[in-house]
N, C-alpha and C positions, 0 to 999 in steps of 0.2 A: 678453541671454541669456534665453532663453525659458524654461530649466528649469536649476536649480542646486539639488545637494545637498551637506549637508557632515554629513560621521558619522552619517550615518541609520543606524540599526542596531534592528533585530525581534528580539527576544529571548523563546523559548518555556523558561521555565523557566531551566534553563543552557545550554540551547543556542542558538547564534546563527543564526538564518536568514540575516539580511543583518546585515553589520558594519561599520562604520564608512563607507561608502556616498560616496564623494563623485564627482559625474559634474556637465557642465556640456553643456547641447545650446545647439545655438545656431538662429533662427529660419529656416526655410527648410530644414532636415534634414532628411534621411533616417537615424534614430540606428540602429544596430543592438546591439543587448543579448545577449550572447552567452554561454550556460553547458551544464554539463549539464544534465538533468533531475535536480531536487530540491537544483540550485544556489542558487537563491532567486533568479530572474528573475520568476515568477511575483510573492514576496513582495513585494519591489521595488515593480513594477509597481501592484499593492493598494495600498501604504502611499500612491503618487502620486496615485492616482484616488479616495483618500479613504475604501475598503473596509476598511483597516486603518489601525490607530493605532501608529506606530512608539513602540520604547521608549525612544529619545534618538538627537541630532542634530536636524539643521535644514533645510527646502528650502523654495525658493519656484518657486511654479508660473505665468507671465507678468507676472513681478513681484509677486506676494503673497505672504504666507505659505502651507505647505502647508494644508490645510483652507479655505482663504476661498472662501466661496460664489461669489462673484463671478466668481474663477481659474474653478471648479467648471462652472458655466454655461458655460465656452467649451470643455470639456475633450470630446474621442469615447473612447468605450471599447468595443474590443468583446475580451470575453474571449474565454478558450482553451476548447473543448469547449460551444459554448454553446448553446442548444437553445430554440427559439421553436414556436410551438400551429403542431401540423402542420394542423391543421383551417382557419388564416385564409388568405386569400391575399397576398400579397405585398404588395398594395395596402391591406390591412386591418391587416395587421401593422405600416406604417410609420404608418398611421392611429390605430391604439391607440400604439405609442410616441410621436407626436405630443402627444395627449393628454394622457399619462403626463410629459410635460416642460410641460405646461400652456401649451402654440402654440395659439394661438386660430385659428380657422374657417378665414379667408382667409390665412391665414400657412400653416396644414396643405395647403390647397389647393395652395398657390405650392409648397411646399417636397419633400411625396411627386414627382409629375410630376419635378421636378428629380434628387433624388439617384438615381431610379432609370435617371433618362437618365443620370446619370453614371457609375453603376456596370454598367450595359451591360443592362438587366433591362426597358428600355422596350418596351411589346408583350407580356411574359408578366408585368403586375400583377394580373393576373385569376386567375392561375394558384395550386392552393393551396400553401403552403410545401412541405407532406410529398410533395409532384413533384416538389420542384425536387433538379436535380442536386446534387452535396457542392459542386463550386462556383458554382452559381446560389446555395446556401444560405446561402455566405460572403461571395458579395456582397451577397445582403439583410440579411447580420450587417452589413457596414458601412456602407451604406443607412443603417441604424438609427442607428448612430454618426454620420455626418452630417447627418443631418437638421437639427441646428440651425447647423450652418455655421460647426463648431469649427476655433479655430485650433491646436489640439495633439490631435494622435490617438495615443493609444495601441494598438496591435496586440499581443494576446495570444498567439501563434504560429499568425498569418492564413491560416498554409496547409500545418500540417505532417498533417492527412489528405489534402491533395489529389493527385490525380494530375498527370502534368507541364502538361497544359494548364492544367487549374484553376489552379495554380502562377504557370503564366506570366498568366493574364487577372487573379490579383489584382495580381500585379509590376505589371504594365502600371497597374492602377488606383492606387497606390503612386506611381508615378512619373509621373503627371494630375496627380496631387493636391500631391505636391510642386513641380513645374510654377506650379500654379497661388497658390503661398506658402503651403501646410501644413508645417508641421512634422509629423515621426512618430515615433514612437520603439516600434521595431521589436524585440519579445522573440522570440526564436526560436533555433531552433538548427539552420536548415538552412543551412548554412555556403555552399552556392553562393550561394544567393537572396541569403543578406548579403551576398556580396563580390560580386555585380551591381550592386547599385542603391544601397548606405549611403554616406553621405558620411561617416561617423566611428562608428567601434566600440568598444563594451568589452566586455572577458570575465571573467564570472564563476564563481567557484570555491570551493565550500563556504563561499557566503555574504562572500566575500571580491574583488574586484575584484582582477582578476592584471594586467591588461595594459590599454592604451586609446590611442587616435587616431586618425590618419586612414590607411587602409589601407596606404598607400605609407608610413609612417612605421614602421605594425607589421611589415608583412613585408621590413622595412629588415633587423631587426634582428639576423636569424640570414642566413645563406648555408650550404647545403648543395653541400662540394664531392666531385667522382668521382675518385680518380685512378687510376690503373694504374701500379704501381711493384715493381721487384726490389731483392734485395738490400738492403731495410732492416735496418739495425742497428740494435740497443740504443738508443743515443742518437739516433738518426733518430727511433726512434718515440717516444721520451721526450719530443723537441720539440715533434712534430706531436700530443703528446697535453696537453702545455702548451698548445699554442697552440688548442687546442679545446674547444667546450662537449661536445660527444662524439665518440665514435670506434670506427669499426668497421674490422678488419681481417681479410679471407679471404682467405688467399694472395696475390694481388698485388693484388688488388682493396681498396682503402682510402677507405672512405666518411668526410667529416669534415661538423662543423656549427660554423662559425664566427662571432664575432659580427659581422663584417662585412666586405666583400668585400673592403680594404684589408690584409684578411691572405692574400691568397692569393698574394703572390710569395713571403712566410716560408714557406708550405709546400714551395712548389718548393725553397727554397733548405737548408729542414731536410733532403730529400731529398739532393740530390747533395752538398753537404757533407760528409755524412758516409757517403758512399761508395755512397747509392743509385744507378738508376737508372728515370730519370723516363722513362715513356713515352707519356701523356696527365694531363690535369687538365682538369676541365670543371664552374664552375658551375651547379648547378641551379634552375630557379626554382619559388617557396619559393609555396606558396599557404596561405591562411587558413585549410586543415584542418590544414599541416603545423603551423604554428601552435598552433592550439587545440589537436591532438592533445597535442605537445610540452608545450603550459602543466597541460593539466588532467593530465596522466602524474608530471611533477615535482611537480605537488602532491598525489599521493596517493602519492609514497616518505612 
């Protein structure tokens, strides 16, 4: 396990940014980290990369404790909103962050040339930052973060100013790099970008983790079904609202959200039973907005 938390929790006075925090990635991930804004995905995130000092709990970051310098040296971070000297060029900015991690001459030499062939930027390191497009920008943000050839990246929400391309050329750089045996762990809240490329999710919610695992395990766990039905009675709909996590009904039209797809003959059968008539039934498939939408809605009744 390359990153493990147990009750990490950030406490600002009486309020809880993150609480009781327990997530487990495993090496070779894609994590994706999933909240609203002002969830504490950001907080999270900080207390990992050793910018904040959580107020109790425990984690270890490639087997060490959180804080050890050691973990530290192998960790990439590029935050959310982050802003580098429009005046250097591309090639001067991974130069001064070279520096600034203390890579000595022929190691700075080796290593600029490199990340920026990997991040797709080879050919305009001459170029000054304040040119570069929002997503050339973002790839010389992560440039910067590899440069020392970390085994855990952190991504602060790598791409929620870009536009779709920008979007897709960081994906793509996301998925090199896991390729290549990176782990990332992915804060964001653009909910397609995550159910592209994450091998395992969680979502967070007023500093609380609501839901978590691997995509196919979370959107298991509701089925949204259609039907088209006359003549419910009383007791029809009484069943069909037993038997569900919601329910909506317009005239014949009867939308339901079940917790899993093994109930959808009881629905037919609470129908005609009791003296409906059934005329279509048709599951829908469930995506990771319907999801998040659903979790973070139920957590703010």
């Amino acid at each position: 396990m390359i990153l493990e938390t147990e009750n990490l929790t950030k406490m600002y006075g009486a309020k809880a940014a993150c609480s009781k925090i327990c997530l487990s990635v495993n090496e070779g991930q894609i994590f994706g980290f999933l909240g609203p804004n002002g969830a504490g995905k950001s907080t999270l995130v900080k207390m990992l990369v050793g910018l904040l000092f959580p107020t109790s709990g425990t984690a270890r970051i490639l087997g060490r404790p959180l804080g050890d310098l050691g973990a530290r040296r192998k960790i990439g971070y590029l935050p959310e909103n982050f802003r580098y000297q429009d005046w250097l060029t591309g090639e001067e900015l991974l130069s001064f962050h070279a520096s600034l991690r203390g890579m000595s001459g022929t190691e700075r030499k080796r290593r600029v040339p490199a990340v920026l062939e990997q991040v797709g930027l080879a050919g305009k390191e001459k170029q000054k930052v304040g040119a570069y497009s929002k997503g050339m920008q973002q790839r010389v943000g992560l440039a910067c973060a590899l440069l020392h050839d970390p085994a855990l990246l952190f991504l602060d929400e790598p791409a929620s100013a870009l536009d779709p391309l920008g979007r897709r050329e960081v994906r793509e750089i996301m998925l090199e790099l896991r390729g290549s045996g990176k782990t990332i762990f992915l804060n964001s809240h653009l909910l397609s970008e995550v159910e592209m490329i994450c091998d395992r999710v969680a979502i967070i919610n007023k500093g609380k983790i609501v839901a978590g695992g691997t995509l196919d395990e979370l959107l298991a766990q509701t089925v949204e079904v259609e039907m088209q039905a006359e003549g419910l009675t009383r007791p029809a709909l009484a069943e069909l609202a037993a038997l569900s996590k919601k329910i909506a009904v317009e005239g014949r039209y009867v939308n339901v959200v079940l917790e899993h797809s093994g109930q959808i003959p009881a629905l037919a059968e609470a129908v005609v039973k009791n003296g409906g008539r059934l005329y279509s039934l048709g599951a829908k498939h469930n995506s990771l907005e319907d999801l998040f939408v659903d979790l973070i809605q139920r957590g703010d009744h």
